[in-house]
LUMLUMGU-525830 format. One record per residue: x, y, z of N, C-alpha, C in turn. Coordinates in steps of 0.1 Angstrom, whole numbers, padded with zeros to 4 digits, always signed. Layout:
LUMLUMGU-525830
XYZXYZXYZ/...
***
This chain:
LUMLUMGU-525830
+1017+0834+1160+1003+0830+1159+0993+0839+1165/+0997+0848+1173+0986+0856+1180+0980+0868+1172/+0969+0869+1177+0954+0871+1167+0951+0865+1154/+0961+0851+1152+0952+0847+1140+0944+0837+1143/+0937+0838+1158+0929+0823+1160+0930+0811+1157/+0944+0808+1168+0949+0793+1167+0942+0779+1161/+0928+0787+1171+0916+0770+1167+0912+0767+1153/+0910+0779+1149+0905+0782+1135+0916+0779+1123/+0926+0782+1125+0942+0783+1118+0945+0764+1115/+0943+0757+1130+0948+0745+1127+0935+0732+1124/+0922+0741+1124+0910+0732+1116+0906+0726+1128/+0905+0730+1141+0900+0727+1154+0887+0732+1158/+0877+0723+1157+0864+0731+1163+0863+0731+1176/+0865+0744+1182+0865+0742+1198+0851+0751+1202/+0851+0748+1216+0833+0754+1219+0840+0755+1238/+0836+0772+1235+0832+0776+1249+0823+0776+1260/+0822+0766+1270+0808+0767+1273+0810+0772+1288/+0797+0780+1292+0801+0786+1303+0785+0785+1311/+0785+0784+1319+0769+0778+1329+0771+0793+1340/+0768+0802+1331+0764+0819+1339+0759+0826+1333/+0753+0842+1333+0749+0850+1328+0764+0854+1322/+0761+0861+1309+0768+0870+1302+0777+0882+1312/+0765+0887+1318+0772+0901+1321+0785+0895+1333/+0796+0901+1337+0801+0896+1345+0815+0903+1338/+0824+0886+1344+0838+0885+1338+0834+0883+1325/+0848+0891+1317+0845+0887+1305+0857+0878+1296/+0861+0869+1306+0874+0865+1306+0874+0853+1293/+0866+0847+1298+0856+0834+1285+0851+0839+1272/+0848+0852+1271+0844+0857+1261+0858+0862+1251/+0865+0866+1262+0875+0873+1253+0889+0856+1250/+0887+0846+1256+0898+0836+1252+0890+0830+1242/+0878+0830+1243+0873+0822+1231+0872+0830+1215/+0872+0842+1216+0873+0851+1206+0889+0851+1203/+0897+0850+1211+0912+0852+1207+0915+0844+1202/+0910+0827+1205+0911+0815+1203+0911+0806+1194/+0896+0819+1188+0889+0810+1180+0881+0801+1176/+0875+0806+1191+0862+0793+1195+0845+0802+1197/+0838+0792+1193+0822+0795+1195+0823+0795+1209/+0816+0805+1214+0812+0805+1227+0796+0804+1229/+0793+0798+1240+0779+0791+1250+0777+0797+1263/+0768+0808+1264+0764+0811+1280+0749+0805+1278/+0751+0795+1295+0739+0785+1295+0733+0792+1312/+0718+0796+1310+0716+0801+1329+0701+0799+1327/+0698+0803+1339+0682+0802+1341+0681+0813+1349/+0684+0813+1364+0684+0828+1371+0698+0826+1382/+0698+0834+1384+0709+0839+1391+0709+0831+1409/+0699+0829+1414+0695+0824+1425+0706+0813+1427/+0710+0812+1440+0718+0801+1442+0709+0791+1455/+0716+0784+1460+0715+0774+1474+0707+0768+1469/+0697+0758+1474+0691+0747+1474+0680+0745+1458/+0679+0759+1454+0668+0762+1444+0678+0754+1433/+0693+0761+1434+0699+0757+1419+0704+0744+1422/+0705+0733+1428+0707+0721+1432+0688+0717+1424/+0685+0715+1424+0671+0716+1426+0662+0717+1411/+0668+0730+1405+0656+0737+1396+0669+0738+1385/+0674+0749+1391+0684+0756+1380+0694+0746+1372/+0705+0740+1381+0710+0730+1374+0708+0719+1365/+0695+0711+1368+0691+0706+1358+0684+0705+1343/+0678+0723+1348+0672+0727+1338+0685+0735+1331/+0694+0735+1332+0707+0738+1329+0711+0728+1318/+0711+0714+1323+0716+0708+1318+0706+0705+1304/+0695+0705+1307+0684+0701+1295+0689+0712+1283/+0693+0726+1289+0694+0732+1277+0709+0728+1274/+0718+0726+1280+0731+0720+1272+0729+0714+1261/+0722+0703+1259+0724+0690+1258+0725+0694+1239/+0715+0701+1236+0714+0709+1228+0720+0714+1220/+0730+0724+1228+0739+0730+1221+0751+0723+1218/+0754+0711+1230+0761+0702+1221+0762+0692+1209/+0753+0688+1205+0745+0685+1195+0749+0695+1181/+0744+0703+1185+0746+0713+1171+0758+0718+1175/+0766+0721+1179+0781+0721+1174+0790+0712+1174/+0788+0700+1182+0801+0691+1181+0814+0694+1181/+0815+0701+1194+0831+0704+1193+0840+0693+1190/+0851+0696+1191+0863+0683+1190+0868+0687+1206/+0868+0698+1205+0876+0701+1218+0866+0714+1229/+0862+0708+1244+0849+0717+1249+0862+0724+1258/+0864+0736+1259+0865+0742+1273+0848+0745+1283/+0854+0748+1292+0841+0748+1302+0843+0755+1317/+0835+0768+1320+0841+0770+1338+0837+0766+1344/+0846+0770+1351+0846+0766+1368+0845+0773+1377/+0836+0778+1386+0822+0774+1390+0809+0773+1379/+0801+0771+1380+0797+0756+1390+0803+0744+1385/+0807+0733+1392+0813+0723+1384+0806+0715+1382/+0792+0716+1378+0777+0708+1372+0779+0708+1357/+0784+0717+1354+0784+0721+1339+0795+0717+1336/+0805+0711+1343+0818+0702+1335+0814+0691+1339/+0807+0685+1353+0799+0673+1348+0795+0665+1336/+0788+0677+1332+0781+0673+1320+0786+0671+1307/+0798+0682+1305+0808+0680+1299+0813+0662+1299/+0821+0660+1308+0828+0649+1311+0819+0633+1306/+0806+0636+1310+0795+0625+1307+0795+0629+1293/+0791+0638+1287+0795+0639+1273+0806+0632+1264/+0817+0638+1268+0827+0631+1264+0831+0612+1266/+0825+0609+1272+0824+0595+1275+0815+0589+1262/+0808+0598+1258+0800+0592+1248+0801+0598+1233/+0808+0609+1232+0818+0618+1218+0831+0612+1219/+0840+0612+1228+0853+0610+1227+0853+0628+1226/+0852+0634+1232+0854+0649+1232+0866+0651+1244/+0874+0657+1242+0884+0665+1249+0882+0675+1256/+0884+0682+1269+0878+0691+1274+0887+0693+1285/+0890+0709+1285+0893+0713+1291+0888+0722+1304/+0890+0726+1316+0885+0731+1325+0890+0746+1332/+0882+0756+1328+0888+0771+1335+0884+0774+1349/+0892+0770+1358+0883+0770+1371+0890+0780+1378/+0883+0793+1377+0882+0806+1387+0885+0805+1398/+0889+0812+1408+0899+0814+1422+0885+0809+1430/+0872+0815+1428+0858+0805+1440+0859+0795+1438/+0862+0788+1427+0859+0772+1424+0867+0766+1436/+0881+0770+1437+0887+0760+1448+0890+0767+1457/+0888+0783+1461+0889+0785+1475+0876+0790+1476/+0867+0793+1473+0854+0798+1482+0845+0786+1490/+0845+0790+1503+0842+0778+1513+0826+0773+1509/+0817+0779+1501+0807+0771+1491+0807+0762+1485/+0814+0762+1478+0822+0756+1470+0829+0743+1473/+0835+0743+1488+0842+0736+1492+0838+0719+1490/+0827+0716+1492+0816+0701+1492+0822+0697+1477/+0822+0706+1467+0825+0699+1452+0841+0697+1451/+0848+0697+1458+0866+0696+1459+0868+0679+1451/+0861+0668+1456+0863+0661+1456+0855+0656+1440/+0846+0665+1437+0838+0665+1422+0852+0668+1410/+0855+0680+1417+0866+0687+1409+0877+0677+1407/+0886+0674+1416+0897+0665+1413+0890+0653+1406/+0885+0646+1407+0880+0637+1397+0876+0640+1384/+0871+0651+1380+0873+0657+1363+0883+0663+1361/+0891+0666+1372+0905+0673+1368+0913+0663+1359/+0909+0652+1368+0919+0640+1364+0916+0634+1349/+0907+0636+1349+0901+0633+1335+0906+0645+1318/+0904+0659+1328+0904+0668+1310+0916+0669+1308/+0922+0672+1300+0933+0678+1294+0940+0682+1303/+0935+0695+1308+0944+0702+1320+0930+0711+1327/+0935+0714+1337+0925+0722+1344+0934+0741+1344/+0928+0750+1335+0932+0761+1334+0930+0773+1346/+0941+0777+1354+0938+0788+1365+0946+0799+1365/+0950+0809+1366+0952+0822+1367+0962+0824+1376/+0969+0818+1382+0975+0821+1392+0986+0806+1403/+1000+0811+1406+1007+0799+1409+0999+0791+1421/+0995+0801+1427+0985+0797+1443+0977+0783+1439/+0965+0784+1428+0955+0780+1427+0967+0768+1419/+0976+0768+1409+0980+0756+1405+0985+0746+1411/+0989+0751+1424+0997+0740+1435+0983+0732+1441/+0972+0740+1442+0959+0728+1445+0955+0720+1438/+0959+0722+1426+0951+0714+1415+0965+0701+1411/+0975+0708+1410+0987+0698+1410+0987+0690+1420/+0980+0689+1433+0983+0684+1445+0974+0675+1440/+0962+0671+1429+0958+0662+1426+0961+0655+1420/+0975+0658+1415+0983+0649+1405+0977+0653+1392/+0965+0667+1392+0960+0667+1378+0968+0677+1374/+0971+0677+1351+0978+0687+1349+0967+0700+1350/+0979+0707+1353+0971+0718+1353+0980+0732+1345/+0975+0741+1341+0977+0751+1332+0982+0768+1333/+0985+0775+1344+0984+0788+1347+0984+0799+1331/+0969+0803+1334+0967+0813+1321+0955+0826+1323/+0965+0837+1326+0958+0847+1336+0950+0853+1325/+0938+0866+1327+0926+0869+1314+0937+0874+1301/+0926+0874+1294+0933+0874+1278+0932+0889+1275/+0941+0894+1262+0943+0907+1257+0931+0912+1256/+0922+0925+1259+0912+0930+1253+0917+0944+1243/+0924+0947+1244+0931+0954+1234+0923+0956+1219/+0915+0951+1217+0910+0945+1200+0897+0950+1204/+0892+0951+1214+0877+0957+1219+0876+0971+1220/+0892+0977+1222+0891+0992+1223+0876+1000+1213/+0873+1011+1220+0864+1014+1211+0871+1029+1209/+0882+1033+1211+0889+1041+1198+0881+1057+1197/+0873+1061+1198+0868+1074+1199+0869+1078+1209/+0871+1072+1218+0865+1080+1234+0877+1082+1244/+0880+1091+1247+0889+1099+1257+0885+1106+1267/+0894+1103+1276+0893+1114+1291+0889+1128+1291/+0883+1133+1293+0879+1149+1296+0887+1150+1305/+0900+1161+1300+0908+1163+1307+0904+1175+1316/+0893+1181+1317+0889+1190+1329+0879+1183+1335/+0876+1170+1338+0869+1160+1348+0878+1148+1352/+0881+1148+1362+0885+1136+1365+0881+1125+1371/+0882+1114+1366+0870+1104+1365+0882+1088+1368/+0871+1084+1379+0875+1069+1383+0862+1061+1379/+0869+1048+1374+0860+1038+1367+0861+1027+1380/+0852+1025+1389+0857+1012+1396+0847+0999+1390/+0852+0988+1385+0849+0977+1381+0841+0966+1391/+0827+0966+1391+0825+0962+1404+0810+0948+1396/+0811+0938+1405+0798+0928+1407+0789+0929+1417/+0790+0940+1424+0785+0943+1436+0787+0930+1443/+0796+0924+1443+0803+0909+1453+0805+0914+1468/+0806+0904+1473+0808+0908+1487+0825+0908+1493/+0833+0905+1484+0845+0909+1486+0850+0923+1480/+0844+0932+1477+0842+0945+1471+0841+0955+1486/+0851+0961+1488+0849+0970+1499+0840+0983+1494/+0831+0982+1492+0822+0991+1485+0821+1007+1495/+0818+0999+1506+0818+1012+1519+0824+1020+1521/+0841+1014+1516+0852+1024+1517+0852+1034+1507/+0851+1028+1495+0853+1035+1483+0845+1048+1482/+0830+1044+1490+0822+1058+1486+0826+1066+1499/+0832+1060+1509+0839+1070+1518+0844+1076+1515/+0859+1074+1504+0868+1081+1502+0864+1092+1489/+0854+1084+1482+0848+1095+1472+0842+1109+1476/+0836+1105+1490+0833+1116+1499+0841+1127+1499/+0853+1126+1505+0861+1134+1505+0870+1139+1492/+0862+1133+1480+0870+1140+1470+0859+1144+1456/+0847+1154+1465+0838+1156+1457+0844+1163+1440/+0859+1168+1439+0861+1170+1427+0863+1161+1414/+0867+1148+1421+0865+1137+1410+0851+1131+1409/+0850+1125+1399+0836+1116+1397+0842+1102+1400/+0829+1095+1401+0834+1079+1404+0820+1075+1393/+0826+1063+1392+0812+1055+1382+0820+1038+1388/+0810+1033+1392+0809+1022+1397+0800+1012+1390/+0803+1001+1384+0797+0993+1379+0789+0982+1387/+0781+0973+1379+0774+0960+1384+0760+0967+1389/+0751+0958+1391+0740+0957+1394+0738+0956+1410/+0738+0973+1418+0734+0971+1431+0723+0971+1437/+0709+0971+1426+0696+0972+1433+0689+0964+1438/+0695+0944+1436+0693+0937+1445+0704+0928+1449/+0715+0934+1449+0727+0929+1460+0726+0932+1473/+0729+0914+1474+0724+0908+1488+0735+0916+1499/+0749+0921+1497+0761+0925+1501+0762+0940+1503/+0757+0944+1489+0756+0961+1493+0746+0969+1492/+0733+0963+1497+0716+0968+1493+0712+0980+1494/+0724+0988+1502+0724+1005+1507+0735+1011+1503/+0740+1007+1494+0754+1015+1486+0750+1030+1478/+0739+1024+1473+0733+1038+1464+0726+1051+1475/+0721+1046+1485+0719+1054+1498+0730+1060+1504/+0739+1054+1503+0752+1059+1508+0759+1074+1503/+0759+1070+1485+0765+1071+1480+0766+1091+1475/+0779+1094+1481+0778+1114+1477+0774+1112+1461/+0771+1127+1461+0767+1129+1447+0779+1130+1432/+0788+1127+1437+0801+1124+1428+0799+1109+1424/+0790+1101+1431+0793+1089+1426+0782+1082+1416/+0785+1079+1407+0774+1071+1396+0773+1059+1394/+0759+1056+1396+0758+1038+1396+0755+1035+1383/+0763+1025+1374+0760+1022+1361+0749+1011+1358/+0747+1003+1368+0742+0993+1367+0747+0982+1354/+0743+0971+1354+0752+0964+1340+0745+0971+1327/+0757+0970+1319+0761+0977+1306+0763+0966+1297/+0763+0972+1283+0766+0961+1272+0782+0964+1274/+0791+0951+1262+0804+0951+1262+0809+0964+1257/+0801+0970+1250+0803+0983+1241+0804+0995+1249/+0793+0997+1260+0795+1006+1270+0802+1008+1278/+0807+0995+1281+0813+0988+1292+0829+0999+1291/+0834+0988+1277+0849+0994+1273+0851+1005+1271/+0841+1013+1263+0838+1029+1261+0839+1038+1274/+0835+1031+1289+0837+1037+1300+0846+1034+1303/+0854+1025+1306+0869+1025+1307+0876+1033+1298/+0873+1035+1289+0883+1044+1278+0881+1059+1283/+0872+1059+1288+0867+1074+1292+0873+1083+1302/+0877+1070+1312+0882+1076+1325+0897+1071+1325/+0903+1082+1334+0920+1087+1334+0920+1069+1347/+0915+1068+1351+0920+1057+1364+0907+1044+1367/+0917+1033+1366+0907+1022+1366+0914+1015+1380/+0900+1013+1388+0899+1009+1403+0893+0991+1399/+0900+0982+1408+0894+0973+1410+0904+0965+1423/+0892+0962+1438+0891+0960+1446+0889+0946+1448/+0894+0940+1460+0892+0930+1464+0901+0926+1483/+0890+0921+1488+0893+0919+1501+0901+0905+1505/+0897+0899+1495+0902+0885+1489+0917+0879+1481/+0925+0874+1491+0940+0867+1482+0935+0859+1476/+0950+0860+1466+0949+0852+1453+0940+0854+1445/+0932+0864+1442+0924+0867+1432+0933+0876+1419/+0929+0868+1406+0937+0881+1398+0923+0889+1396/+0922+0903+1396+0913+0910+1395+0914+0914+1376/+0896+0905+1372+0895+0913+1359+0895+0921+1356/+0890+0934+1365+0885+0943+1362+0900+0952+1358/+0909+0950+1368+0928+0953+1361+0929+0949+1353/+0928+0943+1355+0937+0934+1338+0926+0937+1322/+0916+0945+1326+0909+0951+1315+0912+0965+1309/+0917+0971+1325+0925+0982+1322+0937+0982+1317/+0944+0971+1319+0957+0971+1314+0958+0973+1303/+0946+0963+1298+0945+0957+1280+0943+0973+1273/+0933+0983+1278+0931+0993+1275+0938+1006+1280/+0948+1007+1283+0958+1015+1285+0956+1025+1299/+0951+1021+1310+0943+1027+1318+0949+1028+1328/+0953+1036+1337+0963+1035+1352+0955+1025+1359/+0959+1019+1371+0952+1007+1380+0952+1015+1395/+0943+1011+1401+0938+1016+1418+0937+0997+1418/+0944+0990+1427+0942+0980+1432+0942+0977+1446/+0938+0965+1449+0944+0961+1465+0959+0954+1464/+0963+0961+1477+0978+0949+1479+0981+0937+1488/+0975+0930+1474+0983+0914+1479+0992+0913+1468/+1001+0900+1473+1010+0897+1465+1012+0897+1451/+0997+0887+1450+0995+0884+1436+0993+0895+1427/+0988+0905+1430+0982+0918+1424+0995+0930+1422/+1000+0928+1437+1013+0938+1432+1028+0929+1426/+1024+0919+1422+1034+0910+1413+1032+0911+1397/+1018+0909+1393+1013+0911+1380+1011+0923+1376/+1009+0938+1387+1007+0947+1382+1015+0959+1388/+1027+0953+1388+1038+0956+1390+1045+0973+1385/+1034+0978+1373+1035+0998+1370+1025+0998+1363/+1025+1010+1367+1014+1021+1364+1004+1016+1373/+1002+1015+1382+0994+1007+1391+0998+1014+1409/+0988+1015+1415+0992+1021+1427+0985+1010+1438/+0982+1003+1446+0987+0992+1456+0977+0999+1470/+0964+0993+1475+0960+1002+1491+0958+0989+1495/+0955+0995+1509+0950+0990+1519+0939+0983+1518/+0922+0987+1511+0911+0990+1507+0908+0999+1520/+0912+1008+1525+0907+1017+1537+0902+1027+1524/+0896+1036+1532+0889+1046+1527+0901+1060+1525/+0910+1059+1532+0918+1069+1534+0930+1065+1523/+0937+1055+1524+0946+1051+1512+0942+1050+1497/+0924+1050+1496+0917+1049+1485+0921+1063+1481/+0915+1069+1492+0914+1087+1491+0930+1095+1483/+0943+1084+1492+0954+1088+1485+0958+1086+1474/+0952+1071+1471+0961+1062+1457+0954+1077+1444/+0943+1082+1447+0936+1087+1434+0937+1102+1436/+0941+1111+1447+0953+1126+1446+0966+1115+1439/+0971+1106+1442+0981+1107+1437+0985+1103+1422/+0977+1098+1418+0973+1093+1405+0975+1111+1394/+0964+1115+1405+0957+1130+1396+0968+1138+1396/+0979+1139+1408+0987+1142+1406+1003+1142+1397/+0999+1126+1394+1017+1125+1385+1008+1118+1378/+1000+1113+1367+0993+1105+1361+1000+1106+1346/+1007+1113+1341+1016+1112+1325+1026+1098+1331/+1031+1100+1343+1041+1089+1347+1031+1073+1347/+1021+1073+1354+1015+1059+1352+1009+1057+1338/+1004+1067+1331+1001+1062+1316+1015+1059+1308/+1022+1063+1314+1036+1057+1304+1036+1042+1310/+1039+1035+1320+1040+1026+1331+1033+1015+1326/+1019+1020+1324+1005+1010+1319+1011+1005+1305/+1015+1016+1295+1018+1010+1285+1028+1002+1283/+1040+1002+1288+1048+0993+1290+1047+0978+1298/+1040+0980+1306+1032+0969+1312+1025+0961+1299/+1017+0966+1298+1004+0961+1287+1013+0955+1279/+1022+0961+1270+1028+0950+1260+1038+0941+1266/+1045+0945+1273+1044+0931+1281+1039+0917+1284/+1029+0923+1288+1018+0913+1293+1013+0908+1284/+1009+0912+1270+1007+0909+1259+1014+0898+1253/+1027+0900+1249+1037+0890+1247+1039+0877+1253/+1037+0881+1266+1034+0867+1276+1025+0859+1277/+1014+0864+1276+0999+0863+1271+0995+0853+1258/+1005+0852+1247+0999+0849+1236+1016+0835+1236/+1024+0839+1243+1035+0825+1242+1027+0815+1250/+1019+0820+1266+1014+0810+1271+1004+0799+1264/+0992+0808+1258+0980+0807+1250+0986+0796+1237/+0994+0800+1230+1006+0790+1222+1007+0775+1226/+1015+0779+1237+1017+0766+1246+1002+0758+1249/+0994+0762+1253+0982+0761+1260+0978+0748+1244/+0976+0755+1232+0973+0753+1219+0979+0743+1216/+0993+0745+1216+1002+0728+1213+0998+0718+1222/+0996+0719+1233+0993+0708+1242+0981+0698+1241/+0971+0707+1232+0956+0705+1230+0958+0695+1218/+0965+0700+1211+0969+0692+1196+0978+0679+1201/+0986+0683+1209+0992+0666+1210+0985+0659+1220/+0975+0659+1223+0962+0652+1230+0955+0648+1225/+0958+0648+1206+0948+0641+1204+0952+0629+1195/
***
């Protein structure tokens, strides 16, 4: 069944709804395309704390209301964070008989923000179908609610390749995948770039008003380029471009998208090592510290044996592929006998 869009195949109208800006993860974009679902990004501004309690969430909701209306799913997925927007979902469904499922991201249930809605969460957990997470960590919290829950890490991007664009094999070039987040060892990386004025670096996300890294671009040697956000087209096109894809995190139990985009796209990986990360990305893949100095190594050593990690990646990838589309299967039958 994989790439013939399950939803579509068994006459299932499903609808992605997601309460964030576009640019970001593209994790919801790419299951609901594989899926075969309409996707919904619903936002007002990016501001958080008392304003989006306040302003943003409701005016959130006003514009929902809307787009459920004109599509009528049979079946809503919905993320997680913020859990306002499965809220609304769930009150929905009380009044459609809609089915709905929940993707709730590694902040949803460990970022200590977050933490006040725990008790929001298990009570729609208990309710949707299953609550979908990326990782065994996050499943044992949401099981501990007695709710089902789903493990289903990001989807194939493989189908987004944009196919013309290749490495300049006399530049060598690191792509680091970044939200300018505050679990982003940002400091290190342009440290270690320091010392390797022969590679380039291009670093993604929007740093010109990140609250975390407001002086990154002041920092930053002249090997390093700030992309700022990109369309999906540029986005993939730069990862296709560069021999080595970096993505960082200071943070366990995170599956990092920005890997697992490289994977899809045939790309060696620079990650951090935690378990989770050196479990799933187990070759072609090199494993630091986030120090500046094992950054500095993981990418000589890349530059140095790198035919061996492009072989590595591809074997990896279809792997992961295959696994990817049995889960997503399973994921599909479950939906169907739910109803």
């Amino acid at each position: 069944m994989n790439s013939e869009k399950p939803f579509i195949k068994l006459g299932i109208k499903a609808l992605f709804l997601v309460w964030a800006f576009p640019q970001g993860s593209h994790r919801s974009q790419l299951m609901a395309e594989l899926l075969g679902m309409e996707l919904e990004h619903v936002y007002l501004t990016r501001r958080q704390g008392l304003f989006s309690v306040l302003i943003k969430y409701p005016a959130q909701t006003f514009k929902t209301i809307p787009i459920l209306l004109r599509h009528r799913p049979e079946v809503l997925f919905v993320q997680n964070p913020p859990i306002f927007g499965t809220l609304i979902v769930y009150l929905w469904s009380l009044f459609t008989g809609t089915k709905f499922i929940i993707d709730s991201h590694t902040d949803a249930l460990l970022a200590s923000w977050w933490a006040w809605t725990l008790p929001l969460q298990r009570f729609l957990s208990h309710r949707a179908i299953t609550t979908i997470v990326t990782n065994d960590h996050l499943a044992q919290i949401v099981a501990a609610w007695q709710s089902s829950v789903f493990v289903l890490v990001d989807p194939p991007a493989m189908h987004l390749k944009q196919g013309s664009l290749s490495p300049d094999k006399t530049i060598f070039k690191v792509i680091m995948v970044s939200t300018a987040s505050y679990d982003e060892p940002i400091d290190h990386v342009l440290e270690a770039a320091r010392h390797l004025p022969q590679v380039q670096f291009y670093i993604t996300g929007n740093f010109d008003n990140s609250p975390h890294h407001s002086h990154a671009k002041a920092k930053a040697a002249p090997n390093v380029y700030f992309t700022g956000y990109v369309s999906d087209k540029q986005f993939y096109g730069l990862l296709e471009s560069a021999q080595v894809v970096m993505s960082l995190t200071t943070e366990n139990y995170t599956i990092q998208s920005g890997a697992s985009e490289a994977l899809w796209l045939g790309r060696p990986i620079i990650t951090s090592d935690w378990p989770l990360l050196r479990s799933y990305f187990y070759r072609g893949t090199i494993w630091v510290d986030n120090s500046a100095e094992s950054i500095r190594q993981a990418v000589l050593t890349m530059q140095a044996d790198l035919p061996k990690f492009e072989a590595e990646i591809l074997v990896l990838q279809e792997e992961r592929r295959q696994e990817w589309w049995q889960r997503a299967n399973e994921l599909v039958a479950m939906i169907e006998q739910s109803n």
